[in-house]
Each structure stands twice: as C-alpha cells, then as structure tokens.
C-alpha positions as CSV (number, residue, x, y, z in Angstrom):
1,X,0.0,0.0,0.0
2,X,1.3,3.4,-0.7
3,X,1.3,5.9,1.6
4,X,0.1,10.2,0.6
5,X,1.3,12.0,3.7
6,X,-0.6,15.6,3.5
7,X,1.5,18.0,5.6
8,X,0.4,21.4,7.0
9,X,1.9,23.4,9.9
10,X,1.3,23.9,13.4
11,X,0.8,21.1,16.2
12,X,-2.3,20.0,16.6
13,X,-1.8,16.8,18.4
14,X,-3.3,17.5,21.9
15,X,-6.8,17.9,19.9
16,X,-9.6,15.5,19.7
17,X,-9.7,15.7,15.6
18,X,-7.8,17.7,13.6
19,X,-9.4,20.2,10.9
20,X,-11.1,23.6,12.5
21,X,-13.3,23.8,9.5
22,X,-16.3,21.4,9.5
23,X,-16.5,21.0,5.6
24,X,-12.6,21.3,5.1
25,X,-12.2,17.9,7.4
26,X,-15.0,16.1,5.6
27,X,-13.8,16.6,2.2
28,X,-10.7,15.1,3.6
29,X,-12.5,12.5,5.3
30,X,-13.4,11.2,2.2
31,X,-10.4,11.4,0.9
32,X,-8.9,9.2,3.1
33,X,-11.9,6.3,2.8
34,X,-11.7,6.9,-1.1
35,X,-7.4,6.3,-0.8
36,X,-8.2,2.7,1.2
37,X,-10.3,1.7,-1.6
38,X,-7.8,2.0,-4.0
39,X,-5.0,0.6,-2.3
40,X,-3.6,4.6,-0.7
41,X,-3.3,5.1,2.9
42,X,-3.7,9.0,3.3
43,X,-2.5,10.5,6.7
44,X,-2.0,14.4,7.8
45,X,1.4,15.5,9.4
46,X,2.8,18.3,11.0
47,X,6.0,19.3,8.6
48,X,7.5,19.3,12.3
49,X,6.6,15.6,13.1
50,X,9.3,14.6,10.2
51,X,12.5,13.2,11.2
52,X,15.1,14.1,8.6
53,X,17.5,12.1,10.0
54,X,15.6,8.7,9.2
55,X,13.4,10.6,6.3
56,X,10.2,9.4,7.8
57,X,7.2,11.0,9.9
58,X,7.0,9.7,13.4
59,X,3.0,10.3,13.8
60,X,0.0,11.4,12.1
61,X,-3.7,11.9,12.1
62,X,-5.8,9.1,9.7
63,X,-9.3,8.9,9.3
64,X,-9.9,4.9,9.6
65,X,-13.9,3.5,10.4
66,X,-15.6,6.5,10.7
67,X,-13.4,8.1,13.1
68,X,-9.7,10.2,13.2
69,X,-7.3,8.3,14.9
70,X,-3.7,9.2,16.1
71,X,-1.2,6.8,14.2
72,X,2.0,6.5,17.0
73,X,4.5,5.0,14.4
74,X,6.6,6.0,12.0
75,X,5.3,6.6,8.0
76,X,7.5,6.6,4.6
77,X,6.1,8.6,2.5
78,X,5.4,8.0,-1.1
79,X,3.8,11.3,-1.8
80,X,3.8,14.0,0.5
81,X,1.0,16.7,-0.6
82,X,2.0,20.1,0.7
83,X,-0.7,21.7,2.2
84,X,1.8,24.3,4.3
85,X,-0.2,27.9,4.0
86,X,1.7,30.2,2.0
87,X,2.7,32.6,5.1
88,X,5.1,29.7,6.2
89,X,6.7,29.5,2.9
90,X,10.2,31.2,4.5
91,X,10.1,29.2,7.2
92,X,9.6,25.6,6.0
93,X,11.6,26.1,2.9
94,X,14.8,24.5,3.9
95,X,12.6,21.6,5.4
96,X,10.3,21.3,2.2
97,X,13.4,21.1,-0.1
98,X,14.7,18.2,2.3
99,X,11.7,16.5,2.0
100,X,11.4,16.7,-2.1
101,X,14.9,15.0,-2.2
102,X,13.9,12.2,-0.4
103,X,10.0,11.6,-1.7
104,X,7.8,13.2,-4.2
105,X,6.2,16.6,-2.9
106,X,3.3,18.4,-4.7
107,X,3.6,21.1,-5.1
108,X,7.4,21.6,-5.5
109,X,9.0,24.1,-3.0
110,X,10.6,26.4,-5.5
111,X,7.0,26.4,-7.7
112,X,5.1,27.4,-4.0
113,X,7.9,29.6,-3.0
114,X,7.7,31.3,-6.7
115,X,3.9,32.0,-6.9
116,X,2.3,31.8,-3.6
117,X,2.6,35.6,-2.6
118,X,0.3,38.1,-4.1
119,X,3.4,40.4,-5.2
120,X,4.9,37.6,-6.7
121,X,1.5,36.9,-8.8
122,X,1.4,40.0,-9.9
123,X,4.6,40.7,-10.6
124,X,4.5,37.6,-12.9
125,X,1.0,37.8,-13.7
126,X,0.0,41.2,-13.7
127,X,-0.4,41.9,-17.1
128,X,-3.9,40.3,-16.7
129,X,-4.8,41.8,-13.3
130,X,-6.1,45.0,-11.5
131,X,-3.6,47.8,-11.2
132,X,-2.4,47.1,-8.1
133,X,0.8,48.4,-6.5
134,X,2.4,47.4,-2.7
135,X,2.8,49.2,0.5
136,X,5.3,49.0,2.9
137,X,3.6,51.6,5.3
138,X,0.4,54.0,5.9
139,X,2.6,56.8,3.9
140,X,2.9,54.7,1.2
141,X,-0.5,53.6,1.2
142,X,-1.8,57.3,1.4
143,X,0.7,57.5,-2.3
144,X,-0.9,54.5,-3.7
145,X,-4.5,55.5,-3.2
146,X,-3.9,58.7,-4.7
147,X,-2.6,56.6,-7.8
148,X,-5.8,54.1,-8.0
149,X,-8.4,55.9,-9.8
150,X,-11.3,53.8,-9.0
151,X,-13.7,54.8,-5.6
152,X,-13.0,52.2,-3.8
153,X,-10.2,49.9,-3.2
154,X,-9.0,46.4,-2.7
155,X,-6.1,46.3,0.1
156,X,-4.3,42.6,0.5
157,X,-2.0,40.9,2.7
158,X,0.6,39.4,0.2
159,X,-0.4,35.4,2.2
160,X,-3.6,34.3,2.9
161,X,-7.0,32.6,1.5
162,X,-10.5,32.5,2.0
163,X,-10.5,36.6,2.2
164,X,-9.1,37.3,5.5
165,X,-7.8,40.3,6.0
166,X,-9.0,41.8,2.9
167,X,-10.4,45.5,2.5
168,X,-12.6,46.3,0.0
169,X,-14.0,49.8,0.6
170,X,-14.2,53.6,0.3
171,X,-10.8,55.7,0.1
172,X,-11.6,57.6,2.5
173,X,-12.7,54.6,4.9
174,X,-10.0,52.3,4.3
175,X,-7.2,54.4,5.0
176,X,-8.2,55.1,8.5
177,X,-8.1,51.0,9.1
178,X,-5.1,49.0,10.7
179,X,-3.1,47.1,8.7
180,X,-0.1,44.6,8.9
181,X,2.0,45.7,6.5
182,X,3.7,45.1,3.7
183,X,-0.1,45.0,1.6
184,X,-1.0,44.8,-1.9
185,X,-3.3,47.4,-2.9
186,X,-5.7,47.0,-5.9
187,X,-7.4,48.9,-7.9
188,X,-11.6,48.4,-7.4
189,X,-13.5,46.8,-10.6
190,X,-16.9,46.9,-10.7
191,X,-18.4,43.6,-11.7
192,X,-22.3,42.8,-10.9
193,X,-23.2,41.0,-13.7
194,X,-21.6,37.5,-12.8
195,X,-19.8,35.6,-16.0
196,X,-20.4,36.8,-19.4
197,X,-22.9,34.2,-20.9
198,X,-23.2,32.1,-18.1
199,X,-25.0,34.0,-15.4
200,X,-28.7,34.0,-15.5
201,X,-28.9,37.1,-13.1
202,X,-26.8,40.2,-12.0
203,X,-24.6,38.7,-9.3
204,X,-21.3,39.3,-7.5
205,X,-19.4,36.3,-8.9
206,X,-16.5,34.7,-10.0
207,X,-14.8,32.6,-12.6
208,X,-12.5,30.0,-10.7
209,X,-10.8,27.5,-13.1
210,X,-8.8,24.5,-11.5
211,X,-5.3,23.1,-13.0
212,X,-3.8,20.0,-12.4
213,X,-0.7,19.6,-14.3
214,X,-1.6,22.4,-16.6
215,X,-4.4,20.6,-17.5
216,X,-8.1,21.8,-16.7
217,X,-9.4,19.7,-14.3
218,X,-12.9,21.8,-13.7
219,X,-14.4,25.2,-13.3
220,X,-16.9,26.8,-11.3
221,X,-18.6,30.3,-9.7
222,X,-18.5,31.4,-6.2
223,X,-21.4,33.5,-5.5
224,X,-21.5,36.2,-2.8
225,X,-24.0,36.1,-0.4
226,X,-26.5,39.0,-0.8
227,X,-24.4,42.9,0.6
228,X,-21.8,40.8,0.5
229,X,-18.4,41.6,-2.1
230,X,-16.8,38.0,-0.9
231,X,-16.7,35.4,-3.1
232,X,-15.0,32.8,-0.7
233,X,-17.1,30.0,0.7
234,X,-15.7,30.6,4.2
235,X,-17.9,34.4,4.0
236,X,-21.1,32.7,3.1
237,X,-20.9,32.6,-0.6
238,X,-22.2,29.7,-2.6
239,X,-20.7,27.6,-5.5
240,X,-21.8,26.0,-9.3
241,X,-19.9,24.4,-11.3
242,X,-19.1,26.0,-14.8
243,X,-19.5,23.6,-17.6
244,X,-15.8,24.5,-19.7
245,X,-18.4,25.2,-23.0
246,X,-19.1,28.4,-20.6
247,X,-15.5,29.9,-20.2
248,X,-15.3,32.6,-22.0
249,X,-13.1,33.4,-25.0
250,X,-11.0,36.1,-23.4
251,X,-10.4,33.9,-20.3
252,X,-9.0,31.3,-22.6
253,X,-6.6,33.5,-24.2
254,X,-5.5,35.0,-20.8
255,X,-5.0,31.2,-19.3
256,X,-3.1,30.2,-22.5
257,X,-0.3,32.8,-21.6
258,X,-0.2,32.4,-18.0
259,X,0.3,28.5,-18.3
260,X,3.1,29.1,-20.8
261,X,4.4,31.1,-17.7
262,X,4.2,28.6,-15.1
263,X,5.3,25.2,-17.5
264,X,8.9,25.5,-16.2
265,X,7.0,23.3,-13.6
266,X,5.6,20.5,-15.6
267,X,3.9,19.0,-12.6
268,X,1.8,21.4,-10.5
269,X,-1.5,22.4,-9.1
270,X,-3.5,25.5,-9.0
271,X,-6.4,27.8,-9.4
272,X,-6.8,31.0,-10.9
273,X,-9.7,33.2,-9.9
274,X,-11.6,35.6,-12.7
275,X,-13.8,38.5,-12.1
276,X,-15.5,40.2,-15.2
277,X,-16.5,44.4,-15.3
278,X,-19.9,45.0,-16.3
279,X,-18.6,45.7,-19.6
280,X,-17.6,42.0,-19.5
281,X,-13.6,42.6,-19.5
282,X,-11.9,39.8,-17.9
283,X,-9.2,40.4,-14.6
284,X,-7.2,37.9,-13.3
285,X,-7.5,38.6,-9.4
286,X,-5.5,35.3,-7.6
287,X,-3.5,32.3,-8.0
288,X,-3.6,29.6,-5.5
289,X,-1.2,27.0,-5.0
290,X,-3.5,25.0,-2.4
291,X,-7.1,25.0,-4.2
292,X,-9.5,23.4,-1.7
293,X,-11.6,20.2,-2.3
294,X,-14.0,21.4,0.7
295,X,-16.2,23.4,-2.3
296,X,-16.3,20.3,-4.5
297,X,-17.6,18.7,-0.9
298,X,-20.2,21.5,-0.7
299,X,-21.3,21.5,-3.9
300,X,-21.8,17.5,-4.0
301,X,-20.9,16.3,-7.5
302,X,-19.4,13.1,-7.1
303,X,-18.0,12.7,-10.4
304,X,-15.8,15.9,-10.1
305,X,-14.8,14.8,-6.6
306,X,-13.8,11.3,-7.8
307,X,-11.3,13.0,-10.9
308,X,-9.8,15.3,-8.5
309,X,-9.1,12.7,-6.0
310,X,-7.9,10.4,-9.0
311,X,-5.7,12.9,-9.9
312,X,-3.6,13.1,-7.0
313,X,-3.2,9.6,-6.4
314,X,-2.1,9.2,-10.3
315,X,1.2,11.1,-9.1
316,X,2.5,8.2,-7.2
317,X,1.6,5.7,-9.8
C-alpha cells in the first residue's frame, strides 16, 4: 500500500480531531476512505513531526472507520502533498526542499515559493490583473490610493485565502483601518453581472478555473451572499460548477499565456480566480497553489470529486 502524507503546519496533536473547519475535514474525510479503496493510505502531518534524519514521519492523524485516529508510528512517504499555508513559505523552505529530495512533494517548494505571494503573482501575472501596486507603510498607502483611480479599493496581505484580512471599501474609509503591512493594494473593478454568458442574473461572482498539471481539471462560480463583495465560501458565498463550453473566449486566451508562464513546472496544481467588469472585460484577481476540495464537498458532484481525487493519487503511480 502506498502511503500520501498531506502536511500542514502547526501542532495540533493534543486535539480530539484535527481540521477547525467542518467541511474542510469532511472533504478530507473522504479522501482518506476513497485512498483505502484504492490501495492509498492517506494520513496528515505536522511538517515538524518529520525526522530528517531517518526521512520518515513519526506520527500522524488518519481517518480509519468513521473516526480520526492518532497513528503513533513512523510513516514513509510515497507522496507528501503540501498543504503548508503560504505565510510559512520562508520558514519551511529549507525543510520542504529536504523533503522533495527524499520523496515526491506536490507542489514543488521552489514552484510554491515562486507563486504563492500576491506580489509575486502579480509581478508575474500582472499583465492580466487589476492595477495594483504594494505598501510598505500608511505613507505609502496614502501615495498608492492617490494613484488608483477607482472609488473604492481592494487592500491585501501578500499570504492568505478565503478573504481574510482583505479590504474592500471607500478611500476615504480604508485608510483610516489597521493594517499589517507590507499589503498589496488593488485597484476596485466593478463587476455585478456575474460571468459573461453564463450568469442567469446580475450577481457578485467569480470565474474560478482548477489546474492540475496544466491541465483543466474543472471550473466553477463562487457567488457572494447578498451585501456581501466575498466570493470565498468561508464568508457565506455559494458555489456552481461552470461547464468549460461556458469559459469565455477572453479567459482562454489570458490562461493560455499564463500557463506558458508557469510550464517551467511540468507537474503542479492550481487555481486561478476571474472577475468580469460590467462591460464583460476579464481580470485575473489570484493564484492559489492549495485550491480546496472542501467546495467540490459542498457543492456534491461526485464525479468531479472522484477525478480530482484520482488525480492526485495518479502522481504516485
């Protein structure tokens, strides 16, 4: 049997179950009784529960009969599928490039350490994106608003997901908030029409497309709950999947260049998030090199969950 070691960071081993997030631990729940069907054994690790004198993990978390157990000896890893939040990307580096020399990691370190920072996206990327500029303190953030012409504004921390610590609002009102600087400030777009001939109704929504490999795996919409201007699932908003007959033209082009970009890493796994103007103009607003399964949970389609778990086991084939 193989063994998929998903690492994160953090201890977490004085808990009862591991996973905060109620539908982020059941997709993964599943994903660990799918991997037993199919000859996997799936565990989660601490990067700090790896020895790297013996190359192994010492313990991890495995959901086994309908219940997370702790696992008290020591797993080889035959994939390890980094699941580190970008914010630790510094200080796990040297660790995660240990790791990749002595078992397969996905993402690579250097491909993670490359793109997972929203300067770095748009430095690469920004071609495609919002005029956006960075930060390194409230006088430069009172310099960059003066350069943004829209309204309102978008201000960042260069790490994070699901929206936290984002700041969509006024001028006027955002600059008199707190921030942890260095932040990447955007400029506003104006988009409450949803995708361009896919939407059925004006909506705050975006386009997120799914790569696996460079490949397409699937694409859907996050919706915003109503007075909201989030599209993450962890602020309320809803999902549907986008058939890929649906993507628009302009998207395609833009996804073309950016892939020709990021093929230096032939094996890799990301999203990239849309937004459309009301004129129908595409943006490119985020990369993410951790995409969660918990919306593909949420949104139930069982097909789409089974190729994205397929996919993942494939690598150690």
């Amino acid at each position: 049997m193989k063994n998929i070691v998903v690492i994160y960071w953090g201890d977490d081993w004085n808990r009862s179950v591991p996973i905060s997030n109620e539908i982020t631990r059941h997709s993964f729940e599943e994903w660990h009784d799918l991997g037993l069907k199919r000859g996997i054994a799936m565990y989660r690790s601490s990067i700090e529960w790896y020895d790297t004198r013996k190359n192994v993990f010492t313990k991890a978390w495995a959901f086994r009969n309908g219940k997370w157990i702790k696992i008290k000896r020591e797993i080889k890893p035959h994939l390890i599928y980094d699941k580190i939040a970008g914010k630790y990307d510094f200080a796990a580096f040297e660790k995660k490039l240990h790791l990749s020399n002595h078992a397969k990691m996905f993402n690579n370190p250097l491909f993670r350490m490359m793109v997972n920072n929203k300067l770095s996206q748009y430095a690469i990327l920004g071609e495609f994106m919002p005029e956006s500029f960075v930060a390194m303190d409230k006088k430069d953030l009172a310099m960059v608003f003066s350069k943004i012409k829209s309204k309102k504004i978008v201000v960042k921390p260069l790490y994070g997901s699901g929206g936290k610590g984002i700041v969509i609002d006024e001028k006027e009102k955002a600059a008199r908030k707190k921030y942890n600087y260095p932040v990447l400030v955007q400029e506003f777009i104006v988009s409450e029409k949803g995708i361009p001939g896919f939407s059925k109704k004006k909506e705050i929504s975006d386009l997120r497309l799914v790569y696996m490999n460079h490949k397409l795996e699937y694409a859907l919409s996050r919706i915003a709950k109503r007075g909201s201007l989030f599209t993450n699932l962890h602020q309320g908003a809803s999902g549907v999947l986008v058939p890929k007959k649906y993507i628009p033209r302009e998207v395609i082009r833009i996804t073309r260049s950016v892939i020709n970009k990021l093929s230096i890493f032939p094996e890799s796994q990301y999203s990239l998030d849309f937004i459309f103007s009301n004129s129908g103009k595409a943006y490119l607003v985020e990369m993410n090199t951790t995409p969660g399964i918990d919306l593909i949970t949420a949104l139930g389609n069982e097909r789409v969950k089974q190729e994205n778990f397929e996919a993942i086991i494939n690598l150690v084939r």
